[in-house]
N, C-alpha and C positions, 0 to 999 in steps of 0.2 A: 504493500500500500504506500512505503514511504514513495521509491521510486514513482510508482505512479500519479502520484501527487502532486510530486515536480517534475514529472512531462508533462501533463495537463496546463500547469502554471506557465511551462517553458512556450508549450507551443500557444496557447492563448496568448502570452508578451510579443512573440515571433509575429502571427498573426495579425494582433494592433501593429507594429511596426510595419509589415507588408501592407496595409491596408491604408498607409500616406499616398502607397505609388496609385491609390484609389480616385480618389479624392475627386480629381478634376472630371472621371468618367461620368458618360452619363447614367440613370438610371437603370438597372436590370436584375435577372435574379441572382445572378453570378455575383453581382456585388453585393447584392443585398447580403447573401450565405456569407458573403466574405467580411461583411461589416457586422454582422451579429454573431459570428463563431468565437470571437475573442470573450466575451459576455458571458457567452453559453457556457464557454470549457471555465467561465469562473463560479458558476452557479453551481456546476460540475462539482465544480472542485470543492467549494462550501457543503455541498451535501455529502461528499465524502467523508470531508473531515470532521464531518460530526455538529458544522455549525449549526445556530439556532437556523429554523424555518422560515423565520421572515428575513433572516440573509438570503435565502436560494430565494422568497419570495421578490423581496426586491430589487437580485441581478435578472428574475426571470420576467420580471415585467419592462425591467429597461433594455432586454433581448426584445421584447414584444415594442415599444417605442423605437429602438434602432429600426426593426424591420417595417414599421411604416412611416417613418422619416426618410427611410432611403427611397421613397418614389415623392414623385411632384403629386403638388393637388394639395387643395384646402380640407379633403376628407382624409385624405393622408396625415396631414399635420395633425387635426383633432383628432384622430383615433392615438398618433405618438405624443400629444401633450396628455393626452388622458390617461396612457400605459405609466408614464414617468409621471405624474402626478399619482397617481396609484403606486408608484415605487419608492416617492419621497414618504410616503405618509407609510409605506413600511419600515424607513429605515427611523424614520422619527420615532415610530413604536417601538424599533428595535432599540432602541437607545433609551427610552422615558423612564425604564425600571432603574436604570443606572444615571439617572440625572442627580445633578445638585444645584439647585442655583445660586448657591453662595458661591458658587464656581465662574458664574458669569458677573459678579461686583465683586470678588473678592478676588481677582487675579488680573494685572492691571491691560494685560492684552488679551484677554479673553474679554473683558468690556467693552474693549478699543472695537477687539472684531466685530465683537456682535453689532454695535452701530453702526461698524461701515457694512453690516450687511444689513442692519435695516433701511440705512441711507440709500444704498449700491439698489433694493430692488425699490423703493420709494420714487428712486429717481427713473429708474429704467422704464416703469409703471407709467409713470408720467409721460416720458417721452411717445412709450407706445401706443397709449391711448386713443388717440386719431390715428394716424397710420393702423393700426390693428383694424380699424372698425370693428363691423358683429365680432370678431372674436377676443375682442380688448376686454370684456368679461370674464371671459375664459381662459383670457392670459393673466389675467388677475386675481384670479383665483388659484392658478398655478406659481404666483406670484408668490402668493402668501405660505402655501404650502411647501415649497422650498426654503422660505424663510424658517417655518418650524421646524422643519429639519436642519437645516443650520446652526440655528439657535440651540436644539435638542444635541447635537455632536457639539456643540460650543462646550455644554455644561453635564457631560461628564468626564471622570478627569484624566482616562488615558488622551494622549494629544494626537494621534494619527486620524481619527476623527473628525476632529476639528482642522487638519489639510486637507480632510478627505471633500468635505463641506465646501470648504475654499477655493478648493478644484472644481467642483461640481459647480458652484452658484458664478465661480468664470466663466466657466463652459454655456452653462445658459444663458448668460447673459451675453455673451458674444453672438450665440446662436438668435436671440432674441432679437440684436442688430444687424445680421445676415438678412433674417428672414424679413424685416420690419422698415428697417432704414437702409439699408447700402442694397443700389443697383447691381441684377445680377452682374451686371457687365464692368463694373467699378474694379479699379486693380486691387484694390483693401483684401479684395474677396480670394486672393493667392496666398494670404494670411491668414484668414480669419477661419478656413475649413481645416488647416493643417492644428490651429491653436486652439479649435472647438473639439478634433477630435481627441489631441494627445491630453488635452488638461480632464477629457472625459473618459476617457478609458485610465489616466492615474488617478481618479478622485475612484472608480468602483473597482480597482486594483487594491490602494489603500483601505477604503472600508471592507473590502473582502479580506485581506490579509490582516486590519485592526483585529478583525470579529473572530477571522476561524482559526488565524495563526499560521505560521510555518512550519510545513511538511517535520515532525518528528520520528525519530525510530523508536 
């Protein structure tokens, strides 16, 4: 089991890596298998290792987010904010039993964070609002839900959680300005796909490895 542990690990890292030369293709199902097998083999790997269930549940729903975020369309996007929406509110559960909030005033950059991430989606919210139209709702809501989970990895007291969070609320939040603000055609967008994926495949790296740990004999 050790070894298989870390193949599974290896080849899901290998995988995210392979999957930058992705990037610029366009939609299909080749990529899609190719952009949610790094996820998979981590959800994998959490249920082997014995992790709690709502870790495989919440790599197993942001597998289910990747895979219809990798095709165009407005029904695509809402079936993938509602998968990751569904994935934050498991890992916020994942974490609630182990909260402390003295944790978030009583440690001088864990207060620091938590404000710049109430500020960071305060502000992003704002921005999006028009631009979003009908779905400025529903990114707002998704809004906040990522917030609690943030907040909820802020204030318990192992800290790979709390990068794990900070990764993650980059990641969407750049994603939020891909899809809302910058033209697809704009040069930003040769950056913003490479620095939407790697900060999101390290934020569910990090909380899969905070949660289940490393491969033991």
């Amino acid at each position: 089991m050790y070894l298989l542990l870390w193949a599974v690990l290896a080849v899901s890292v290998a995988l995210a890596i392979h999957y930058f030369r992705w990037l610029k293709r366009p939609a299909s199902h080749l990529r899609t298998v190719l952009k949610t097998t790094p996820v998979l083999l981590l959800a994998l790997y959490a249920a082997l290792a014995g992790a709690p269930w709502l870790l495989v549940a919440a790599l197993a729903l942001g597998v289910l987010g990747d895979a219809c975020l990798a095709y165009e369309g407005e029904p695509a996007f809402v079936a993938g904010l509602a998968a990751f929406l569904a994935s934050h509110l498991a890992y916020a559960a994942l974490f609630w039993p182990s909260i402390d909030p003295g944790l978030l005033v009583g440690s001088a950059w864990r207060y620091t964070a938590a404000w710049i991430f109430v500020v960071l989606t305060g502000m992003t919210l704002f921005m999006l609002w028009r631009p979003a139209g009908r779905l400025a709702i529903p990114v707002a809501v998704y809004g906040v839900a990522i917030l609690a989970m943030a907040l909820s990895a802020l204030a318990v007291k192992p800290i790979l959680p709390s990068a794990g969070a900070a990764l993650f609320v980059m990641s969407d939040t750049a994603l939020a300005i891909q899809k809302f603000l910058v033209k697809p055609d704009a040069p930003v967008m040769a950056r913003l796909k490479p620095f939407i994926w790697g900060t999101y495949l390290a934020a569910q790296l990090i909380f899969t490895l905070a949660i289940a740990g490393l491969p033991s004999v």
